[in-house]
N, C-alpha and C positions, 0 to 999 in steps of 0.2 A: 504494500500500500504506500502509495507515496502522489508527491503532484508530479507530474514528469513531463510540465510545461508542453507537453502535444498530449492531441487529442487522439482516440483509439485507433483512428483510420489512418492515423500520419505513419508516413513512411518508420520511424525509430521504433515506435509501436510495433505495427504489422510484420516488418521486412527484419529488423533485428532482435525484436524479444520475442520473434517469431509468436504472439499471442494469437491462438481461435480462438472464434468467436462460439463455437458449438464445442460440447464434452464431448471429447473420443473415446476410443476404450481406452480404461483405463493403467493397461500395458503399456501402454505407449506413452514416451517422458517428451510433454509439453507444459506450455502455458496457456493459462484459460483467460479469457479478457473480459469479463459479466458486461463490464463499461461499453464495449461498442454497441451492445444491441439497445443500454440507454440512452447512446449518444445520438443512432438512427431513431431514436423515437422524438427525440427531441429536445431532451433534457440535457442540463449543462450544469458546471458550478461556479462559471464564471462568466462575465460579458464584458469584453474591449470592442471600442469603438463599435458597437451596434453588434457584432458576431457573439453568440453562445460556442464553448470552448469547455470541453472538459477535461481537465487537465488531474482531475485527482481521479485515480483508481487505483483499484484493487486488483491483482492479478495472481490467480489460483495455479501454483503446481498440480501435477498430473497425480504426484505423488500424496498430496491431501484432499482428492476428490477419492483416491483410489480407499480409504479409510471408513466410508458411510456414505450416509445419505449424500444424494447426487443432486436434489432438489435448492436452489438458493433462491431464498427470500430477502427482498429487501424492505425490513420493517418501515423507514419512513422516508419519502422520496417528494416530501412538500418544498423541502428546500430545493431541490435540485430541477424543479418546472422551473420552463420559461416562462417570462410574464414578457408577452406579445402585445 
């Protein structure tokens, strides 16, 4: 978890922390990104100059989804709407 100044889709994200956006099997050593599929919804934790920008996330080893439950809930996401 950390802010890592780009947003899920940016290339540092995608291309070097190699994060999906969907759980694989869990044999297989990746990174999970929860963040992108709230960033395409439209939710953000910041806004410059007019653009929404999410820049804090959480990013899940393969190795601690492989431990339980596979289902991730996010208790409260008030903060993180856009106000359009």
């Amino acid at each position: 978890m950390d802010d890592f100044n780009d947003d899920p889709v940016d290339k540092s994200i995608k291309k070097v922390l190699l994060g999906k956006t969907k759980e694989l099997n869990s044999s297989q050593n990746y990174l999970y990104n929860p963040m992108e599929e709230l960033f395409k919804k439209g939710l953000g934790t910041l806004k410059y100059q007019g653009k929404w920008n999410l820049f804090d996330q959480i990013i899940i080893s393969s190795s601690l989804l492989s431990l339980g439950d596979k289902n991730f809930v996010f208790l409260k996401l008030e903060y993180m709407k856009r106000n359009i």
